[in-house]
C-alpha positions as YAML, in Angstrom:
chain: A
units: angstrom
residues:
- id: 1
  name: UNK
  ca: [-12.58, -6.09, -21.64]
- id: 2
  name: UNK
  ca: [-11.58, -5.24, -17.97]
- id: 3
  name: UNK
  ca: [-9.14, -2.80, -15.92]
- id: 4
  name: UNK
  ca: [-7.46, -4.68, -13.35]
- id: 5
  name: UNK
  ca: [-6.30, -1.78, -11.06]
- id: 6
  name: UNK
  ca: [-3.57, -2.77, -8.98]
- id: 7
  name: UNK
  ca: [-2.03, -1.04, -5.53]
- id: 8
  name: UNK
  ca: [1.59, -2.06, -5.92]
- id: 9
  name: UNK
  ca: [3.25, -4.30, -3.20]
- id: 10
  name: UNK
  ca: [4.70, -3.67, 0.00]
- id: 11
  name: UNK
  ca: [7.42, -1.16, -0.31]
- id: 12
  name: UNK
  ca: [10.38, -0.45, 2.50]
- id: 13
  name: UNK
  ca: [8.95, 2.79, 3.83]
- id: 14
  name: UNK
  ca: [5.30, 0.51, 4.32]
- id: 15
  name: UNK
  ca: [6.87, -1.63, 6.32]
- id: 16
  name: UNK
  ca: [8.86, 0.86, 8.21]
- id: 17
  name: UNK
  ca: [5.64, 2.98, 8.66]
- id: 18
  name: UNK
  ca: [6.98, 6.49, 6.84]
- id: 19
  name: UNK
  ca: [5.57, 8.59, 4.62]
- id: 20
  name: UNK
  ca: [7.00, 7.28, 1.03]
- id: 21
  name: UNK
  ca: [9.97, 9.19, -0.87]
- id: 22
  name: UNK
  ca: [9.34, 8.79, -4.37]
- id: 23
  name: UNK
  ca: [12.29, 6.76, -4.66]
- id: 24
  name: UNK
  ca: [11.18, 3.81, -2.59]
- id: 25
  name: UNK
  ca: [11.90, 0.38, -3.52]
- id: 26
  name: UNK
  ca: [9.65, -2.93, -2.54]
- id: 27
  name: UNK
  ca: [10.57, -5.02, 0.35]
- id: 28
  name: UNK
  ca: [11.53, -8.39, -0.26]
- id: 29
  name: UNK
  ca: [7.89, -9.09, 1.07]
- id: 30
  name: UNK
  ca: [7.08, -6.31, -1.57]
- id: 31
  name: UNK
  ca: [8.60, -8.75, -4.31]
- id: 32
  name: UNK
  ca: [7.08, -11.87, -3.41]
- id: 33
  name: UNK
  ca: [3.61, -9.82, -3.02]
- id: 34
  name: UNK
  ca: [4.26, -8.72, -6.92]
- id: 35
  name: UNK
  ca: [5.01, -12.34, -7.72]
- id: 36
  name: UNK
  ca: [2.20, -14.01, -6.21]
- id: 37
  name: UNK
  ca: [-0.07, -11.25, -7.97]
- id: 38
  name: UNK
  ca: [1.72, -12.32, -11.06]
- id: 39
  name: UNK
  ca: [1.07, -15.99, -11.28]
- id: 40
  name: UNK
  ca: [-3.01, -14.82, -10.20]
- id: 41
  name: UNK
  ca: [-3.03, -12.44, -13.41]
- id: 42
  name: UNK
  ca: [-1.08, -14.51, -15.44]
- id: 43
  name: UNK
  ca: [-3.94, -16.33, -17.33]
- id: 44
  name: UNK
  ca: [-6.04, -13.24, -17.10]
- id: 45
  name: UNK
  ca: [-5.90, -11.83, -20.89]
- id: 46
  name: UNK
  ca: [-3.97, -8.58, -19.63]
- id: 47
  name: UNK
  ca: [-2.85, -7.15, -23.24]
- id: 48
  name: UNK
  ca: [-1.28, -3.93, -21.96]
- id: 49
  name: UNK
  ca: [0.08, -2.16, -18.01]
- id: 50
  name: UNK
  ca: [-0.06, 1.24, -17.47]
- id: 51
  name: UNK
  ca: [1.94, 2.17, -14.31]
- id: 52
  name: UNK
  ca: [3.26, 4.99, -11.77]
- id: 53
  name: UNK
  ca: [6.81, 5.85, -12.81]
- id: 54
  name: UNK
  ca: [7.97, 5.30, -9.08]
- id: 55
  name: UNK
  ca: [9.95, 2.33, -8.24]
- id: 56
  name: UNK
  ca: [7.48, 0.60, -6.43]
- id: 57
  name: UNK
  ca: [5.24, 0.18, -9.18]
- id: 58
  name: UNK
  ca: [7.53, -0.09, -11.57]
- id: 59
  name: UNK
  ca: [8.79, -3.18, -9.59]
- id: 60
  name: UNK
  ca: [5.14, -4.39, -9.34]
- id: 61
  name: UNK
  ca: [4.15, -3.91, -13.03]
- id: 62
  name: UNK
  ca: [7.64, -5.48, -14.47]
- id: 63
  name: UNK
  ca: [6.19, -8.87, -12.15]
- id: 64
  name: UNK
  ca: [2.93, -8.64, -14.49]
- id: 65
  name: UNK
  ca: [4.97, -8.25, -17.18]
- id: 66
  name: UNK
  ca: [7.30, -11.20, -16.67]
- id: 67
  name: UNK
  ca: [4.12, -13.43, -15.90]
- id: 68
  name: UNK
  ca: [1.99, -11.66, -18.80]
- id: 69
  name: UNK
  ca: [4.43, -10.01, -21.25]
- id: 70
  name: UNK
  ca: [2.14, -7.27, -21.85]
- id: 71
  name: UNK
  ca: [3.98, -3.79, -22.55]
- id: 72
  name: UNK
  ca: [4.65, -1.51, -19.77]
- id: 73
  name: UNK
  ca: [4.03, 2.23, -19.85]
- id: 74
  name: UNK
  ca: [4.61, 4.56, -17.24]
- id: 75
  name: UNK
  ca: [2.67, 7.24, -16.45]
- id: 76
  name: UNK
  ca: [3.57, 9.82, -14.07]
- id: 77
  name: UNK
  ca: [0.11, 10.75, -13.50]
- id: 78
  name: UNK
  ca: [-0.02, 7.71, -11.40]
- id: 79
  name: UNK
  ca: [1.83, 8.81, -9.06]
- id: 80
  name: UNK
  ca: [0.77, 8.66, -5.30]
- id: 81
  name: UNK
  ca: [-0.14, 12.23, -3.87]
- id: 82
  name: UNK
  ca: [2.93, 14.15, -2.79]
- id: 83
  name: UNK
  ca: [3.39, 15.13, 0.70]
- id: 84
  name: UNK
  ca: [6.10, 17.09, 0.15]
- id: 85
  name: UNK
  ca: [8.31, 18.29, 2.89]
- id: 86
  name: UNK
  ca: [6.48, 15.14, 5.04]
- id: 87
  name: UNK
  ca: [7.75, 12.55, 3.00]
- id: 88
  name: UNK
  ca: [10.85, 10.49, 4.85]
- id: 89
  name: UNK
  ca: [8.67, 11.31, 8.34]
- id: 90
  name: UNK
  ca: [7.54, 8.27, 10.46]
- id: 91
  name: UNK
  ca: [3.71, 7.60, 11.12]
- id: 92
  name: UNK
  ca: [4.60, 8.05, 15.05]
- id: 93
  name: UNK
  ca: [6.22, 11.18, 14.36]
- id: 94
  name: UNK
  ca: [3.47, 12.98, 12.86]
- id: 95
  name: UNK
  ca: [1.42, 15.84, 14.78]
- id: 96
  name: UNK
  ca: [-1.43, 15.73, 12.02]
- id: 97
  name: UNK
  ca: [-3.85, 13.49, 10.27]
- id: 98
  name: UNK
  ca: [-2.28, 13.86, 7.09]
- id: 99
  name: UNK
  ca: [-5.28, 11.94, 5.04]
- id: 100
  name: UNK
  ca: [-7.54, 14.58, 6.70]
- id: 101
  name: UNK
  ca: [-9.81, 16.37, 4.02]
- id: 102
  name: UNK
  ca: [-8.52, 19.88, 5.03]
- id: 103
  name: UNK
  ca: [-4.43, 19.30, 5.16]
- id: 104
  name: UNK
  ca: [-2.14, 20.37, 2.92]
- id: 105
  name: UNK
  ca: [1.28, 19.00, 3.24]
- id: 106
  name: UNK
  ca: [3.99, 21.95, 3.03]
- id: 107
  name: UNK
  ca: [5.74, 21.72, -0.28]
- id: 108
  name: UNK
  ca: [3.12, 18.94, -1.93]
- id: 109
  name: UNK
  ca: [0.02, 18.76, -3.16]
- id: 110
  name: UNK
  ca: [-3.44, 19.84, -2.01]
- id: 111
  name: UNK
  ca: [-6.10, 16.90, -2.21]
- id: 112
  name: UNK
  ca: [-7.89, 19.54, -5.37]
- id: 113
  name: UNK
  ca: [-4.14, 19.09, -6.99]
- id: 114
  name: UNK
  ca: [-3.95, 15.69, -6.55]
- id: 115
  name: UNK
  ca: [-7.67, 14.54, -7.90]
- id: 116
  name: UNK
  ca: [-7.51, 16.95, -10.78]
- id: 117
  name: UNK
  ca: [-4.30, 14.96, -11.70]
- id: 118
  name: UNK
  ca: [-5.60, 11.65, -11.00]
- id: 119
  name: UNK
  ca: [-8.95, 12.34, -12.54]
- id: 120
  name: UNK
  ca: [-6.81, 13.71, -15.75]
- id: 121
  name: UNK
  ca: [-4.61, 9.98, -15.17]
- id: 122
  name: UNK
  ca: [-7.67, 8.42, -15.20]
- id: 123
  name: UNK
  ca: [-9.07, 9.70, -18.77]
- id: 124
  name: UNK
  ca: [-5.79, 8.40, -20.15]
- id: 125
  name: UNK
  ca: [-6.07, 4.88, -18.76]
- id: 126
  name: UNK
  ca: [-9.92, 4.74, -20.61]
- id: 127
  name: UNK
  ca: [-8.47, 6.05, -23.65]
- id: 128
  name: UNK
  ca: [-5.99, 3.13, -23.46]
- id: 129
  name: UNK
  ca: [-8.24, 0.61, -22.74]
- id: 130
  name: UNK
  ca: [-10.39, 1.54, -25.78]
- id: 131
  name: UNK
  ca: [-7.16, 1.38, -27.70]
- id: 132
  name: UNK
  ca: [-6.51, -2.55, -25.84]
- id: 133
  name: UNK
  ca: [-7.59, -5.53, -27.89]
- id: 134
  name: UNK
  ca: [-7.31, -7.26, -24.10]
- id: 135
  name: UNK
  ca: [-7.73, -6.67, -20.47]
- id: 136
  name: UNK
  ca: [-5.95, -3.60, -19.16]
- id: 137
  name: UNK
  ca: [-3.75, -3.62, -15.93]
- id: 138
  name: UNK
  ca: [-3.13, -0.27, -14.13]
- id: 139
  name: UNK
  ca: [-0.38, -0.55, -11.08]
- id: 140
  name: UNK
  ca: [-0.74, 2.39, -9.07]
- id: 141
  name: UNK
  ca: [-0.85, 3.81, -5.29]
- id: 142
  name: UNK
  ca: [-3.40, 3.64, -2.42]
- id: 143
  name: UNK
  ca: [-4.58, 6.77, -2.48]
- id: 144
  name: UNK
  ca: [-5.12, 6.77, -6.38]
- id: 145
  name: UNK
  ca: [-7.34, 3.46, -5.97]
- id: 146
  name: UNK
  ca: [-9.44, 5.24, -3.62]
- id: 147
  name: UNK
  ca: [-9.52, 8.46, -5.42]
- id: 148
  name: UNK
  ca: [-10.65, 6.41, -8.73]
- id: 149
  name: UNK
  ca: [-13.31, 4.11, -7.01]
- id: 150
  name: UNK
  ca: [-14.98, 7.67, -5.58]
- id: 151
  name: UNK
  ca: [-15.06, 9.67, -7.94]
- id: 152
  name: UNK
  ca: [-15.29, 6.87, -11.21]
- id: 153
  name: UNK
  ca: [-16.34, 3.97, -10.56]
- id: 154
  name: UNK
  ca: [-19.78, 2.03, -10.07]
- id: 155
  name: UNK
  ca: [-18.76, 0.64, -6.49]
- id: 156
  name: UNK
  ca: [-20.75, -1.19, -4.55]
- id: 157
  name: UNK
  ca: [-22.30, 0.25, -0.95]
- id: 158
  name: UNK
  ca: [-20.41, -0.09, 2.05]
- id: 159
  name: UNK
  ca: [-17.31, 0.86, 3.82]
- id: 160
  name: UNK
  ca: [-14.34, 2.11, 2.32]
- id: 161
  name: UNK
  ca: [-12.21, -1.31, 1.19]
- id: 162
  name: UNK
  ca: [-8.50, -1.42, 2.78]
- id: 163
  name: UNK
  ca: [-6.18, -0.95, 0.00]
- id: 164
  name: UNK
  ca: [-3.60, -3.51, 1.02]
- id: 165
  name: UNK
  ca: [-0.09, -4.37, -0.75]
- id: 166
  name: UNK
  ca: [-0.94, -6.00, -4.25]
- id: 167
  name: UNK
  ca: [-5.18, -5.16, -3.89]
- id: 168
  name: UNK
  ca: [-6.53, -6.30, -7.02]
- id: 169
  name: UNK
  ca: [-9.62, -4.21, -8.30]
- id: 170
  name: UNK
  ca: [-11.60, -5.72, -11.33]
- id: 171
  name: UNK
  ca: [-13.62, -3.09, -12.81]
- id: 172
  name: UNK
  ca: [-15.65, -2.97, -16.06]
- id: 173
  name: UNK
  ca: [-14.14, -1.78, -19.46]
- id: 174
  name: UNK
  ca: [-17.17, 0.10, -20.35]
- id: 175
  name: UNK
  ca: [-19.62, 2.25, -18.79]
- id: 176
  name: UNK
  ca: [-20.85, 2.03, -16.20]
- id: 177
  name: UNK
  ca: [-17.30, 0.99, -14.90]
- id: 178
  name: UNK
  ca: [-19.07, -1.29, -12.59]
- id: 179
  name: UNK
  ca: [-16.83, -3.08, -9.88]
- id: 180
  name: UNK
  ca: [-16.37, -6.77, -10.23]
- id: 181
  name: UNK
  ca: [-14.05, -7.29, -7.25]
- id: 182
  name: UNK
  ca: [-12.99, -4.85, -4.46]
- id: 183
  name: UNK
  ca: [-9.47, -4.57, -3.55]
- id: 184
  name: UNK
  ca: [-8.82, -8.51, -2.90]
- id: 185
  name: UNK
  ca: [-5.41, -9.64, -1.61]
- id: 186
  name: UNK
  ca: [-6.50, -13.36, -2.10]
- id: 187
  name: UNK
  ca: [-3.43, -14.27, -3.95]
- id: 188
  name: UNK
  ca: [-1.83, -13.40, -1.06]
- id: 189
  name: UNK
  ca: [-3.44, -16.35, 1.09]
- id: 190
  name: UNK
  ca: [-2.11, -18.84, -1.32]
- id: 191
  name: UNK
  ca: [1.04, -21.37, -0.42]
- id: 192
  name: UNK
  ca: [3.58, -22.11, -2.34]
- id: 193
  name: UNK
  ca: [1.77, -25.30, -4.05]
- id: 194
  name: UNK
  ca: [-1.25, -23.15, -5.01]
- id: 195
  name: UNK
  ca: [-3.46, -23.96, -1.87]
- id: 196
  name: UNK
  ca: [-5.30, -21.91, 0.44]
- id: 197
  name: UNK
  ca: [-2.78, -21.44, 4.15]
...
């Protein structure tokens, strides 16, 4: 068994470069992003998808589920971390580092509010996948990806990976949660026949 952890595709506030609403929709890049991801997974034995309840994910989980037709449940636990009152703001626009350890957006959550969730997310998703005859797909956010590889995961040294649109995470079912793959976007380097561009 395996968790396939998923960041979900390029939404219209990533491509714009401002800080997500929660009501965000992918791009039509987003969609063929969730697509491509969809034909990589769909062999892949993926029984049951947990995902964030916001529309991006959504979007990218209902492409594994069309390719896989493995349930979908949402859970809102997945969300991304709010910024609150920053959220609709352009990346220009901004005056602070808002991934900085020490900032707390006004009206969101602190980064101890947001792991405590996440961590609490995450002890649902293993209860899940010892509940999955199958492999496991969780579609989440970048910052939940990152948060999960610190602070559960068996990841390999090095630099912090680049959580791109569709990153695909492979990570053991059972303890130690070692990583099989690191946030790969290699679907995304495939044309439309199947070969490498």
């Amino acid at each position: 068994m395996a968790i396939y952890l998923v960041r979900h595709g390029e939404s219209v506030s990533n491509a714009a470069r401002i800080v997500q609403l929660p009501d965000v929709r992918l791009s039509p890049a987003g969609i063929h992003q969730a697509e491509r991801l969809a034909r990589r997974l769909a062999d892949a034995g993926i029984a049951r998808i947990l995902s964030s309840d916001l529309p991006r994910a959504v979007m990218t989980a209902d492409a594994l589920h069309a390719a896989t037709r493995a349930p979908v449940t949402l859970d809102p636990g997945l969300q991304e971390r709010n910024y609150g009152d920053v959220r609709g703001t352009p990346y220009a626009s901004l005056c602070v580092d808002i991934f900085a350890a020490d900032y707390e957006p006004p009206g969101g959550e602190t980064w101890a509010d947001f792991h405590a969730r996440v961590d609490a997310a995450w002890a649902r998703v293993l209860a899940t996948t010892a509940a999955t005859s199958g492999n496991l797909a969780v579609v989440t956010h970048g910052l939940v990806c990152q948060a999960v590889l610190e602070r559960h995961l068996d990841a390999p040294p090095g630099d912090a990976p680049v959580w791109g649109n569709t990153a695909l995470t492979i990570v053991d079912g059972t303890p130690p949660r070692r990583v099989r793959l690191l946030a790969s976007t290699a679907h995304l380097d495939v044309g439309p026949s199947g070969g490498a561009v």
